[in-house]
C-alpha positions in Angstrom: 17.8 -101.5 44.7 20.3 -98.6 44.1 19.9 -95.8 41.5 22.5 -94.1 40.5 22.6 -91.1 40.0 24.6 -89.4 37.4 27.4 -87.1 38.2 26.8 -83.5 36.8 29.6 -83.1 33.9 32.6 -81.1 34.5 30.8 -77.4 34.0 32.8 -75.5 31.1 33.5 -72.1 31.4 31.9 -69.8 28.5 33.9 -66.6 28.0 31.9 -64.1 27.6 32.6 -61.5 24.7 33.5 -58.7 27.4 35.5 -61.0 28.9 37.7 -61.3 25.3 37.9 -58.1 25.2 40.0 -57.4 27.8 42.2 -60.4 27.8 44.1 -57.8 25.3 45.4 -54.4 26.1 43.5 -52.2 23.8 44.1 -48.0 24.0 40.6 -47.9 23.3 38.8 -50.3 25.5 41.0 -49.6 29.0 41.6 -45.7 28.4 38.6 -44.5 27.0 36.6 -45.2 30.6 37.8 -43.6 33.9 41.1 -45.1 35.2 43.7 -44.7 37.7 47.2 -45.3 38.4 50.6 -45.4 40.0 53.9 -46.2 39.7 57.6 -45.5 39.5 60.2 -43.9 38.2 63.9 -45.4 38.1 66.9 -44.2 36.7 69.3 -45.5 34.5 70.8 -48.0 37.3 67.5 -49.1 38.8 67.9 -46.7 41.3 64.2 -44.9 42.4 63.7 -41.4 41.2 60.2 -40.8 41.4 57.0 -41.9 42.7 53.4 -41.2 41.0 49.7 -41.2 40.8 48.1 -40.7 37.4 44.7 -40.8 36.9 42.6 -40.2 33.4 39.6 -40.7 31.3 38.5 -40.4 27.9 36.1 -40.6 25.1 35.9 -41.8 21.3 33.9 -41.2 18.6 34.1 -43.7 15.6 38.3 -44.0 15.2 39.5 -40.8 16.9 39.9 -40.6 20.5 41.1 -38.4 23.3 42.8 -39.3 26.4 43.4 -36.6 29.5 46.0 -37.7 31.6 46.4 -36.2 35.2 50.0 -36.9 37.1 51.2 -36.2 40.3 54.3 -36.9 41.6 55.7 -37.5 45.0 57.5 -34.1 45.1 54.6 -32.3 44.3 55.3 -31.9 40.2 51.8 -31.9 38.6 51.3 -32.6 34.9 48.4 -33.0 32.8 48.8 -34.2 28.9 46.0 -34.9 26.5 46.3 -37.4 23.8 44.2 -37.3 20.9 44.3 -41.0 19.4 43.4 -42.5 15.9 43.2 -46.3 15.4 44.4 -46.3 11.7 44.2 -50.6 10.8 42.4 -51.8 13.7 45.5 -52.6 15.5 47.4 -49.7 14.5 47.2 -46.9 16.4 48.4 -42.9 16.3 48.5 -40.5 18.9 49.3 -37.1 18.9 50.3 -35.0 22.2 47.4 -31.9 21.9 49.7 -29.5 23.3 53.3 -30.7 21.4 52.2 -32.5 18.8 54.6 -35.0 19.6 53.9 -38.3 17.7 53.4 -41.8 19.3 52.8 -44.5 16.9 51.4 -47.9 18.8 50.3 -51.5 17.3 49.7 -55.0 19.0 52.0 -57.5 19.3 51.2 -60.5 20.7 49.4 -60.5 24.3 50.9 -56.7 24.6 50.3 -53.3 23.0 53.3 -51.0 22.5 53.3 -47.3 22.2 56.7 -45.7 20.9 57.4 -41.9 20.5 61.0 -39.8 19.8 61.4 -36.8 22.4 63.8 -34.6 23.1 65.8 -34.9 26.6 68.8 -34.4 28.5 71.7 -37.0 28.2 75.2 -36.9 29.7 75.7 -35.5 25.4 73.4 -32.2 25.6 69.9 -32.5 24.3 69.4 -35.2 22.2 66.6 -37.3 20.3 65.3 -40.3 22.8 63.4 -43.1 22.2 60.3 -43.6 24.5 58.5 -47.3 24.9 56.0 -48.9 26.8 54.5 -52.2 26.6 51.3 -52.2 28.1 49.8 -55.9 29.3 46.8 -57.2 30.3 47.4 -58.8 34.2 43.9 -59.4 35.5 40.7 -57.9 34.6 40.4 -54.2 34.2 44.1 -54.0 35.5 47.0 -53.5 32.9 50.7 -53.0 33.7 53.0 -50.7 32.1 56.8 -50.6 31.6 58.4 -47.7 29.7 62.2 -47.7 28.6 63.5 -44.4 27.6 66.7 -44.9 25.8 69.5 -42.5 23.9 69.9 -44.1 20.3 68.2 -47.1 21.1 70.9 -48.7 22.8 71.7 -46.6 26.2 69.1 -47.1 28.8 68.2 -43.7 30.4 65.4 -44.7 32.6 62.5 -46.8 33.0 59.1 -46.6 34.8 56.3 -49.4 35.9 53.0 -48.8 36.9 49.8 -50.4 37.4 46.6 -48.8 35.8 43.3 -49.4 37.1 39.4 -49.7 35.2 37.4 -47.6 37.9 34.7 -49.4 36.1 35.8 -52.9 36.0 
């Protein structure tokens, strides 16, 4: 006599909540822990200007935020900037340079989170007003991947950057 036993059913896999959470970039979820980064810098043909390391951490309290941001670049430049950050409608975010007061404004669109902020630069036309965005994405847990386009009235591409930001925690 045989008895058969009964193949175990396909197992399922049960996303866990943390696991949701960061299958979104969120400003508050990836920056708000300590991080690290790096990436580079190209100019407006694709040709490599720069190399970095940037590394960070932050902390919130109910909606406001601050982010401390430490970059060094491959010839030697080091810059540190401070963000304080307000989520305004849930996915709707402000951000605010503590030592400029330069403006960002950032929101959620699909699978990717873009930030967006007006500086002023040099452009073969003098100083001018240039548009600044990055679209942040999700590529594996605890590892996001930015690209940033800086443009001169939204139509002339100035330079770009791409970098990888790692979750120390994740």
């Amino acid at each position: 006599m045989t008895i058969a036993i009964p193949e175990a059913a396909p197992a399922r896999h049960q996303a866990s909540a943390d696991d949701m959470a960061f299958a979104l970039f969120r400003p508050h979820l990836f920056f708000y822990r300590p991080w690290t980064g790096e990436g580079e810098m190209y100019g407006p043909k694709g040709q490599r200007v720069a190399g970095f390391t940037v590394s960070g951490d932050g902390r919130a309290s109910s909606r406001l935020g601050r982010v401390v941001q430490n970059w060094v670049f491959d010839n030697g430049h080091v810059q540190k900037t401070e963000w304080k950050i307000l989520s305004t409608h849930g996915s709707d975010y402000r951000a605010i340079d503590a030592e400029t007061g330069m403006l960002a404004t950032g929101r959620q669109v699909g699978d990717a989170f873009v930030w967006a902020l007006k500086v002023k630069g040099p452009t073969p036309f003098g100083e001018r007003t240039l548009r600044v965005t990055t679209i942040y994405r999700m590529i594996s847990r605890g590892v996001a991947e930015a690209i940033t386009t800086t443009t001169l009235w939204g139509l002339i591409k100035l330079g770009s950057m791409k970098a990888i930001y790692r979750r120390l925690d994740a």
